[in-house]
C-alpha positions in Angstrom: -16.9 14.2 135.4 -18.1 18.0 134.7 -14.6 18.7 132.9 -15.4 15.6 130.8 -19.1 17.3 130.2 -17.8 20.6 129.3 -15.0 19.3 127.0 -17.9 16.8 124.7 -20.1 20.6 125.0 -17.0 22.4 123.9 -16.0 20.0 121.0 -19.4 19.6 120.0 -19.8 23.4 119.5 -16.9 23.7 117.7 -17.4 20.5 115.2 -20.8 22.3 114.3 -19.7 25.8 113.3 -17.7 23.9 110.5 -20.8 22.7 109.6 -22.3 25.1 107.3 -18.7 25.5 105.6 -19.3 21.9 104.5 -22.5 22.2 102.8 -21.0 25.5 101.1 -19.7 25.4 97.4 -20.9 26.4 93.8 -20.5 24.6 90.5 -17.6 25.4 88.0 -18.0 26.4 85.3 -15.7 23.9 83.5 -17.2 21.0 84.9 -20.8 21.3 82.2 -21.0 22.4 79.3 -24.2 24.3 78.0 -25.1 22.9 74.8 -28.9 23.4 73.4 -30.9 20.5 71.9 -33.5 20.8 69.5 -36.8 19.8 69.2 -36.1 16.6 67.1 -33.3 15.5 69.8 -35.5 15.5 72.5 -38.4 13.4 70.9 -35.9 11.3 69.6 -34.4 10.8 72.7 -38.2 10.4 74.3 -39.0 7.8 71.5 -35.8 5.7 73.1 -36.7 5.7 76.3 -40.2 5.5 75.8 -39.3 2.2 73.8 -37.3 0.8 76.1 -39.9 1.7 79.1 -42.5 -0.4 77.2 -40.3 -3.5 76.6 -38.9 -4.1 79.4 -37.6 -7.8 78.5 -37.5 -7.9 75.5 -35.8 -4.7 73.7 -33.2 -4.2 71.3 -30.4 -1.8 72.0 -31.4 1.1 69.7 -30.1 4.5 68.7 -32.1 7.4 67.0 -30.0 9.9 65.0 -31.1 13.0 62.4 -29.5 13.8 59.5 -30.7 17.1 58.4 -28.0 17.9 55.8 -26.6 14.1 55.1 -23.2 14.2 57.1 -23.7 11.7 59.2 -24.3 9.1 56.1 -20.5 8.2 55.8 -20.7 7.0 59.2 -23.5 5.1 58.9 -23.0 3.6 55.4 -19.7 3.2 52.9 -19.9 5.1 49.7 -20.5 2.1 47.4 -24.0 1.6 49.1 -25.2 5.0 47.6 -27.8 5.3 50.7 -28.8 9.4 50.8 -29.4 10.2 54.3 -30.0 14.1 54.2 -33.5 14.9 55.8 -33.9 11.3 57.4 -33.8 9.4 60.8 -31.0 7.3 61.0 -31.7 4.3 63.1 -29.2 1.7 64.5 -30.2 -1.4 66.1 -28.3 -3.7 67.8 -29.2 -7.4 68.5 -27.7 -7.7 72.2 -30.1 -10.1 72.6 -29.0 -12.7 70.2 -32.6 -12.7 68.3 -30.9 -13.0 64.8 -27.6 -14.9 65.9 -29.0 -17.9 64.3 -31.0 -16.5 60.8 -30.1 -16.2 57.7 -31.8 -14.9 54.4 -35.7 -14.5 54.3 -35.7 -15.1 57.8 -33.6 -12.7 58.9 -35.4 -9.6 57.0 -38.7 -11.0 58.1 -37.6 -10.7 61.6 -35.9 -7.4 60.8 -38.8 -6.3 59.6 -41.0 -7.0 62.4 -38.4 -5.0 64.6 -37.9 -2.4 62.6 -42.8 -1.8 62.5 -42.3 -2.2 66.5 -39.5 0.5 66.9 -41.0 2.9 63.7 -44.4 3.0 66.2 -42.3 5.2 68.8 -41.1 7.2 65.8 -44.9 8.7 64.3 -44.8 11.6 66.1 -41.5 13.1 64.1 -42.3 11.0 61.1 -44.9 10.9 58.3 -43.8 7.5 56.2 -41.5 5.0 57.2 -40.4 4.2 54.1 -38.8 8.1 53.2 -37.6 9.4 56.8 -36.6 6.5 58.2 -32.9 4.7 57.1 -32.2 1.8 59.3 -29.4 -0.6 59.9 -29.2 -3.7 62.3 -26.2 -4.5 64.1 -25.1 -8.1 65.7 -24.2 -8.1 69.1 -20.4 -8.1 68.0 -21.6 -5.0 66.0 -21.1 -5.9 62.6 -24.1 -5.2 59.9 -26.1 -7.4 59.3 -28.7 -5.5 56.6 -30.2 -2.2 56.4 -33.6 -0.7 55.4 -34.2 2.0 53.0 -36.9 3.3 50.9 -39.4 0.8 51.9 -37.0 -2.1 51.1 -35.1 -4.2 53.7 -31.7 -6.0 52.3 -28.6 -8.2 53.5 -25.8 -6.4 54.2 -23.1 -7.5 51.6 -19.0 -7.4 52.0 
């Protein structure tokens, strides 16, 4: 029985000095990478989240994107559009709710629309007028456009 005792006491002592070595480590460098964010990222960012924090149930899936210099235009919009992002807040909302699945026409805009003054009350605090600093484009759940918004005007998205 005591050489049963002092082999548990001997095996206990020697499973905890490997104990500290366990909890011992640093990060690599290679596994982040340090990238800064500006300002506008991170209240865009905050405008998400904040959006989907306050609509729980019933929020589209939406993206916020700046375009200071217009680059990011020929991936939101083909060339024949003539859309000029430079300087605006792109927008992209996708239905993955099914809430325009079934509309067509007047209809859908007017419930574009409606989205579209929701979402744009997240946005005030990095924008002045919804109809110059905001481009938008809505998406159906399969991802394919279904209109856009731009300079105060919403519009069908055409082949």
């Amino acid at each position: 029985m005591r050489s049963k005792t002092l082999l548990a006491a001997f095996l206990l002592g020697v499973g905890l000095c490997f104990v500290p070595v366990l909890g011992y480590g640093e990060v690599k460098d290679w596994w982040y990478d340090e990238e800064k964010a500006t300002y506008m990222e991170l209240r865009l960012l905050n405008a998400r989240v904040d959006y989907m924090m306050r609509n729980p149930t019933t929020f589209l899936a939406v993206g916020f994107e700046y375009d200071p210099d217009g680059s990011l235009r020929r991936n939101f919009f083909p060339k024949h559009i003539g859309i000029d992002t430079k300087g605006k807040i792109l927008v992209g909302i996708i239905d993955n709710r099914d809430a325009f699945s079934d509309k067509a026409g007047t209809d859908l805009l007017g419930g574009f629309q409606m989205e579209l003054t929701i979402i744009y009350s997240f946005l005030t605090f990095v924008s002045t007028e919804m109809n110059t600093d905001v481009v938008a484009k809505l998406y159906s759940r399969e991802e394919i456009p279904l209109g856009y918004f731009y300079q105060g005007k919403y519009h069908l998205w055409e082949k």
